[in-house]
Structures are given as C-alpha cells and as structure tokens.
N, C-alpha and C positions, 0 to 999 in steps of 0.2 A: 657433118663430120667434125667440123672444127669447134662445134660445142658439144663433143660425144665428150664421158668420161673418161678416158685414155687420153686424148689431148689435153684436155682442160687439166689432169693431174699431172701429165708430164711435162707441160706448159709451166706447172709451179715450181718443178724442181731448179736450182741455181744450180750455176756453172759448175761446182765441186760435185754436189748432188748427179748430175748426170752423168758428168766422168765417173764415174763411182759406179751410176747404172749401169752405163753401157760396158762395165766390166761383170757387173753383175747378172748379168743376160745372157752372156757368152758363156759364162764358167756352168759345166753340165751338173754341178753341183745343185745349182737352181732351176735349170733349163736345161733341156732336152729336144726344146721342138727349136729348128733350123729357122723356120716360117716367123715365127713370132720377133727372130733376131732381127732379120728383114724387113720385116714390117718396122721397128725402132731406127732401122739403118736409115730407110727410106725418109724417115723424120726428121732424123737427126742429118741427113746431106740439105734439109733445103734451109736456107739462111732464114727464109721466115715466113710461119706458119700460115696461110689465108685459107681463103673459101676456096679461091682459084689452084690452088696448088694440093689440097688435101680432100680433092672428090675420090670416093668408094674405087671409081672406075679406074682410076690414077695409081693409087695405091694398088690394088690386086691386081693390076699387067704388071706393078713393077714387080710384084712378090713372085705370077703366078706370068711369065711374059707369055705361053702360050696355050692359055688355057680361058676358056668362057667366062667371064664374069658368074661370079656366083656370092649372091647376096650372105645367102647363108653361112656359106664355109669364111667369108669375113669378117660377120660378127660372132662368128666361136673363137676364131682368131684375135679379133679385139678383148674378146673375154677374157682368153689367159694373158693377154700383155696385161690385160688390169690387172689381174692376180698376180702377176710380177711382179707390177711399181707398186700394190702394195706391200707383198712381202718384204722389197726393199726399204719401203717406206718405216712399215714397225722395225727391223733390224738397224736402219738408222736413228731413228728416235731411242731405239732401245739402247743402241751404244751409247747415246748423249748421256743417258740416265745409270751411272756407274753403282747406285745400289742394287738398282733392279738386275744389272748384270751379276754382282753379288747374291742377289736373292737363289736366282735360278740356280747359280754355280753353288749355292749350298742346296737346293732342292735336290740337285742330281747327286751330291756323297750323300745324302742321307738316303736316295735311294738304292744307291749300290754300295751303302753300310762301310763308306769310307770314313769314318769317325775323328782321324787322327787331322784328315784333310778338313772336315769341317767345324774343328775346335779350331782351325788354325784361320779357317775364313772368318771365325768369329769375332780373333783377334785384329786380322786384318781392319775389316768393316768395320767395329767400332771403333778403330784407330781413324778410318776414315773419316766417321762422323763428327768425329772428335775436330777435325778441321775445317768443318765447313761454315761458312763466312754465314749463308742465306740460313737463316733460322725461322721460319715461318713455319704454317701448315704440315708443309712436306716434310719435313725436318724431324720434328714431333712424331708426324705419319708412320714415318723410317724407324725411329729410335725405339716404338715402340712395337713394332713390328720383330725389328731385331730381337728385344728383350724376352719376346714372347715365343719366338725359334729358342733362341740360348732356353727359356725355362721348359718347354714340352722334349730337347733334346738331352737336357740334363737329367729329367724327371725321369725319362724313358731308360738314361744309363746308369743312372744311381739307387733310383728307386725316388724319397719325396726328396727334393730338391729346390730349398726356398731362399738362397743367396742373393737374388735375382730379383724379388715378386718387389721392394719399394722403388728402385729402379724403371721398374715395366709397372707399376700403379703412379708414380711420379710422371712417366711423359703419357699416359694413358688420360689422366686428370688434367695438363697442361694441354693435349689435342682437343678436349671434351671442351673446355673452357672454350678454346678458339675458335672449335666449331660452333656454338652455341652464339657466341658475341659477333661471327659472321652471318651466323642466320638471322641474328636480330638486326643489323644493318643492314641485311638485304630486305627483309621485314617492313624496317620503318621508310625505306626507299620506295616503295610498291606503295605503301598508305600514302606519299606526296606526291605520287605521280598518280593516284586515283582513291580516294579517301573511302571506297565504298571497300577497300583489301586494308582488313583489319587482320591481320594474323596475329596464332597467339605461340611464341615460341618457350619450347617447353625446359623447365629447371633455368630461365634466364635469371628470375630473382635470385635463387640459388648462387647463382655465379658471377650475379653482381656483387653480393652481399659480400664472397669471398675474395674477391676481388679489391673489392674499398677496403677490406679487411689487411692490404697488403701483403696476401698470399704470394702473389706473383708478379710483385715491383719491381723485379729484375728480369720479368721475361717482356722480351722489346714485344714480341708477335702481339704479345697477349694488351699489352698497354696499345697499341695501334689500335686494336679493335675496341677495347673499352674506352677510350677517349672517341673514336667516332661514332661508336652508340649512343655515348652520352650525348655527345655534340648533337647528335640529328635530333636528337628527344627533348632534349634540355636549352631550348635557346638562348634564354635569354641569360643562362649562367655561362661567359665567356673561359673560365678555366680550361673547361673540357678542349676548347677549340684551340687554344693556346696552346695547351699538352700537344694533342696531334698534329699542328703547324712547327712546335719543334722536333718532335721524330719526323715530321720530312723532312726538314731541313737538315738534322746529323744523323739519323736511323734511317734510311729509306735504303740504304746498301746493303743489310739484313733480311729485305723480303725481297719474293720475287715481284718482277716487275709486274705484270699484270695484277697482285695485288695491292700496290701500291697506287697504283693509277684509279681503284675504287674508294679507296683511302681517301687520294688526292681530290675528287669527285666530291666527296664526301664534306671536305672543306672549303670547297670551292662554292659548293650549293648553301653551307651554313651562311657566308659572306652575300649572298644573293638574297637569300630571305633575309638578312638583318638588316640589308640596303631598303628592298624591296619594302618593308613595315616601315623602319624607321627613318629613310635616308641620311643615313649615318655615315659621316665621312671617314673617320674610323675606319670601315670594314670596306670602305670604297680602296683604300690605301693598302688592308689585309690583302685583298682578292687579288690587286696588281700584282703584288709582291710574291702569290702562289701561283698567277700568269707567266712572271720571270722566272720563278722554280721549273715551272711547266716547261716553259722554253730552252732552260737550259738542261737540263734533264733527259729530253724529249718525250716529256711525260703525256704532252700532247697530241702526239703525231701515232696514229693507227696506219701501219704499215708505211711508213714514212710521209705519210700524209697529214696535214693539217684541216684540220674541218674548216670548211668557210664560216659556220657561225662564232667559232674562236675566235677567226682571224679577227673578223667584225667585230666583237664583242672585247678582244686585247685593245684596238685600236678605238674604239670607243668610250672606254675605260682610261687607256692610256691619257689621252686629249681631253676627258674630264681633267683630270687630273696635272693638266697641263706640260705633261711631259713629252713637247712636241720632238725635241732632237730624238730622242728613244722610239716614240713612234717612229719618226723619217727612218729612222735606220733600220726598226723594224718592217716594214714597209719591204725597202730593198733586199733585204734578208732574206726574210719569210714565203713573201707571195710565191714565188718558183715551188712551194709545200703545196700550195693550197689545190684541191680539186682541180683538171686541166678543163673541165666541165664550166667552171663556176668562176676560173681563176680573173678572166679578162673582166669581170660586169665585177668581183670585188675587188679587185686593183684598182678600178675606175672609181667605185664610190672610195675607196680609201683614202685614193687622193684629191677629191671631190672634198673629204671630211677635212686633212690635213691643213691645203690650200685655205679654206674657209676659218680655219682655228689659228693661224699664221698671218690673217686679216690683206690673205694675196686676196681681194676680192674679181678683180678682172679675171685673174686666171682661173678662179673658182667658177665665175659664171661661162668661159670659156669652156670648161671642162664640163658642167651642165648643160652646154651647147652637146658634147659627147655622147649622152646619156638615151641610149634608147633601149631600157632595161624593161621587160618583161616579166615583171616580179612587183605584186602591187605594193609592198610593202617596202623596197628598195624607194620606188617611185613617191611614196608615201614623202618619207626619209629627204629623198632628194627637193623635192616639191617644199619645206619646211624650208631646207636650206638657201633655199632660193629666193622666198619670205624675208628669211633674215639679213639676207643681202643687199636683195633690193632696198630694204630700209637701211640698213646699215651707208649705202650709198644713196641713200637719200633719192632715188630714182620711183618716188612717188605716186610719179604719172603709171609707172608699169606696176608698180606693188597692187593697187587697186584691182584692177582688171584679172590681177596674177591670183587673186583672193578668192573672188568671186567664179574664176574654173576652178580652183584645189576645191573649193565646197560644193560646185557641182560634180569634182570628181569623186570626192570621200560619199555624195548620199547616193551616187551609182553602186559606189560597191560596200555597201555598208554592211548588208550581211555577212559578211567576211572579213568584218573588224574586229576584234575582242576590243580596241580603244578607240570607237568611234567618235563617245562622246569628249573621252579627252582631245581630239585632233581638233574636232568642233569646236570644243573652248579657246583651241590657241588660233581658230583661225579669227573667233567673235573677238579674241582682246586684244589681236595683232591688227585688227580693223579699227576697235576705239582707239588703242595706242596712234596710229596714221592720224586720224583726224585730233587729235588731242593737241594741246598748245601748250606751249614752255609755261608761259602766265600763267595757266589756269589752273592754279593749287588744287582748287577745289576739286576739279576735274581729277587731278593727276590722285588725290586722296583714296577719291572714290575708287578708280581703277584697282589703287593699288591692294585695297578688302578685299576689295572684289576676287582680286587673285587669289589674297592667303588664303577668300573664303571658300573656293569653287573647288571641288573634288577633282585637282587636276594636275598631273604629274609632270608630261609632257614640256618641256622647253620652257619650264615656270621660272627657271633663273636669269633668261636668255629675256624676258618679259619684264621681270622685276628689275635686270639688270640695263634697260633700255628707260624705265620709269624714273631712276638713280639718274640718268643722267640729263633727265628732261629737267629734273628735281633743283638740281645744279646752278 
C-alpha cells in the first residue's frame, strides 16, 4: 500500500499543495463521492505515513467500520482518489502557467463568439508577454502562438488580414533556430557518451550560417545554445566557451532553470575534456570557477540534493588547486546536501583528502584507521593516500609491506579497472622512489624519464614532486 500510486503521489504534495487538496476534495464541484474524502482523511490524521499504519485492512474498517473487507471495492476507491490528485494536480500547474490560463480563456470567447472579450484578452496577453524576464523556448513557444490566434481571429473577421504575419514569422524563425541548436546539443551529447549515436540534425547548417551571420545577436536564448553547440563541437577554439561562461555568469536569469543547468553541463564537460587531453591548468581554474557558479546558484543540487560524485569531484578539484580554506568550508556547508545514503563514507574520504593536503599527516592516517568503505574505488583512492604518507613520514618500514597488498589488491580486481595499468605504474615508481638515494643522480635521472615517459596520469606530480626534492 505504501508504494501504491495514490500515496506515492500524495506523498509529493507540499504543505500548501495539500491544504489546497483537501479543499479540493470536499467541494462537490470536484467530488461527489463521501468515501473517497475519507479515505484522504484517514491519510491525512496519521503523522506519518508507514507500512504499519497504511494496510488495506486499516484503511477500509476505518472507511467502511462495519462492513467485510472487500479487496475490490478499495481499489475502485483508490482509483478515483488518483483521479482526484490528478485533476488537482493539472489545475494547479495549470494555474502556475498564466498563458495557458489565457490561452483557454480565449479559446472559450471564440467559442461562444464573444469577440469584443477576446480582442481585449489579446491586448491583455501581449501586454503580459511584453514583461516577462524568462525568455527562452517558452517565451518564443507563447509569442508565437499568440500571433497565430490574433492572425486566424483577424482573418476570420475581416476577411485577409496580414498586419500580424512579420511578427508571427519573426518568433516563429527565432523558436525554429532554438529548437534546432538544442537538438544539436542534445546530438552531440549522445555521440560523447557513446560514439556509435552519430545523429544528423536537420537545417542545423542553415541556422548556423544565420546565426554567425548575426541574425540574432541580441536574442540571449538563441546565443546560449550556439555558443554551446559550438563549444561541444569545436574544442580546441576557446571563444565559443568563453561566450557561454559569460551568459551564465550575467544571462542565466533569462532562462528557465532546467535549461540552464544543461547549458551549465555543457561547459562543465568542455573544461574536463580540455583537462582530460591536455592537463591544462587553465581549464583546471575555469571548471572551479563554474563549480562556485554551481554552488552558488544551486545549479547543482537535483531536488535539493548534491550528487556525491560533485561533491568529490569540487573537493578534488578544489585541493588541486590549493584552495584548502574554501574547501574546509565547503566541506562544512555542503555535506548535509550530499545523498543520506552516501553522505557518512564521502564526508570520511573528504576529510581524509583535506587532512592529507594540510600536511595533518597523523590525523590523516587516524582517519584512514576510520575507513571501512565498500567501494573499490574509494579504497583504491584511499590506499594511494596512505602510499603518500607513509613516505611522506618517512615510515619506510610500513610503506614496503603497504606496496606489496595494494598490488595484490589492484591484480584481484583488475577487471574492474578502466586505470589498471595507470595505478600499476604508481605503485612500480612509488617502489623505485623508496629504495632510491639522495646521492644517486644518476638514479634519480633515470626515474625521473622514466616518469615523463610512461603513459601515466595518476599521482604523476605527487612523484615528480618527491624526486624534486631528493634532487635538493
């Protein structure tokens, strides 16, 4: 019962949202059946929802207190409550959406040939439009919609009637473009999550060409989406990423939010493949900087939550980039976001990362004393850090032994590495490094080719930055 449809939907309604129902339930306007109110009643007296409290048998004594349980006649009963919360449901979205309430309220005088009322809604509505901040998709959607009511109501009372037609061919060609330069960004997102999805989106040349053309240099919508087409396509020319990193920054108020957040996406991933090819500090700097946009925006947070791979991936980022006070404080801030699932095992390596990058080495390996994560690649992660400590504290004796399980650990689960052989490399040069000798130039030479030469990404500063100071 507690994962039928009728809970699970009236479960999502907020505190306003219900008040609101359970007026909407009672008024016979809606509702006629007595039963169905009762069933809602019964929902709404218990403080909180369980298994224990919302069995079939439960519910129908309380509805039905002297009569046989009857399977059947309760789930007809659940049926019209669903049809309630949804009719509720569209009537309240429908109210949020003040054109749409316009659209209908002219549909109904044009059907009962009130004419004088729906010239007058015309003027309304495009007065309305005329002030709306969000100019995206929808906007366009609207305006041209509009135009196309005013010309088929005009047409119909005048006879031809073309006052109208550049107007309604102006947002009609302005939605077309949009639409076009968001299906090419959804396009070329599908070919980098799987290169075998080559789509071919159609009239995109077209309305690129009009586009650079400086057609529509003042429509924000239209510039969002051609700067991140370009961006996804064009890597290695940074203009394009530029352009779209300054419309988030002073244009993101203009769309609505869930477009913007693919927008956001969109130059988040350009800064990961420029890192990812070239390790480019540059874009290590960029990416932070649309991480703090993210943050403070909450551009990041899907239903007030923070993905655990963000979190890890801000704070990883962050501590490159040695902006330990920012972390700490993002740390404190943030985690109460993160998944309640996931939250305790990333709080633990965050501050695992933190402590370590702060040169707290005790409390670091204190804190690795903490660590009984379940997740090979947290372990992975953690296991490296511990590498780096031990040498770091010169505790020799344990670094050896500690080598030799991380390599019997990494060829146990190797099929389940995509960077096996990279972890391999840092464990072979984190072993020459231990035995290696301040004296020994020659020694210290070779290692260090050896690094620039070996195809290996992993901890390679953290390597070369330990050889620097044997060097010394």
């Amino acid at each position: 019962m507690i994962n039928s449809k009728i809970i699970q939907l009236y479960s999502k309604l907020n505190k306003e949202e219900k008040t609101l129902f359970k007026k909407w339930v009672r008024s016979p306007v809606h509702n006629q059946n007595k039963d169905v109110v009762q069933f809602f009643d019964y929902i709404t007296s218990k403080r909180k929802l369980t298994e224990r409290v919302l069995t079939k048998e439960k519910i129908f004594a309380a509805i039905y207190p002297n009569k046989k349980y009857d399977d059947l006649r309760l789930r007809h009963l659940m049926t019209l409550g669903v049809e309630q919360l949804e009719s509720f449901v569209c009537f309240f979205m429908q109210k949020k959406n003040k054109f749409l309430q316009k659209k209908h309220l002219m549909d109904f005088y044009k059907e009962r040939n009130l004419d004088k009322f729906i010239e007058q809604e015309f003027t309304k509505t495009t007065a309305l439009q005329a002030k709306e901040s969000i100019r995206g998709k929808g906007y366009y959607y609207n305006g041209y919609q509009l135009e196309l009511k005013k010309l088929r109501f005009f047409t119909q009372k005048h006879g031809v009637d073309t006052h109208n037609i550049p107007k309604l061919l102006d947002r009609h060609s302005i939605l077309m473009v949009i639409e076009v330069l968001t299906n090419a960004c959804i396009a070329v997102n599908a070919n980098y999550m799987d290169q075998r999805n080559n789509y071919k989106v159609l009239f995109l040349e077209e309305v690129l060409e009009v586009v650079e053309g400086g057609r529509y240099k003042d429509v924000v919508a239209v510039q969002f989406y051609f700067n991140a087409y370009k961006c996804a396509v064009y890597d290695k020319d940074t203009s394009y990423f530029y352009a779209l990193n300054q419309l988030l920054l002073e244009e993101q108020q203009k769309m609505k939010r869930e477009f913007i957040i693919d927008l956001y996406y969109i130059a988040i991933n350009y800064c990961i493949r420029r890192i990812n090819r070239e390790s480019n500090v540059t874009f290590l700097n960029e990416l932070f900087v649309l991480y703090q946009l993210g943050i403070k925006d909450g551009l990041l947070l899907k239903y007030g939550v923070l993905s655990r791979f963000s979190y890890k991936n801000i704070i990883t980022l962050g501590l490159t980039l040695k902006e330990v006070d920012w972390v700490a404080e993002f740390i404190e801030q943030q985690t109460p976001l993160v998944e309640k699932a996931h939250r305790a095992n990333y709080h633990l390596f965050a501050e695992i990362l933190l402590a370590y990058e702060k040169k707290e080495y005790q409390r670091t390996l204190t804190l690795l004393g903490q660590a009984d994560l379940n997740d090979l690649f947290f372990n992975i992660a953690i296991k490296k850090i511990q590498i780096k400590v031990y040498y770091e504290m010169e505790l020799f004796d344990l670094l050896e032994p500690f080598l030799n399980s991380f390599d019997v650990y990494l060829r146990r689960n190797a099929k389940m590495l995509n960077q096996y052989e990279d972890n391999r490399n840092f464990i072979k040069l984190s072993r020459r490094l231990l035995y290696l000798k301040p004296y020994d130039t020659e020694g210290l030479e070779k290692l260090r080719k050896e690094v620039n030469g070996k195809n290996f990404t992993l901890s390679r500063d953290w390597i070369v930055k330990q050889l620097n100071k044997l060097s010394k």
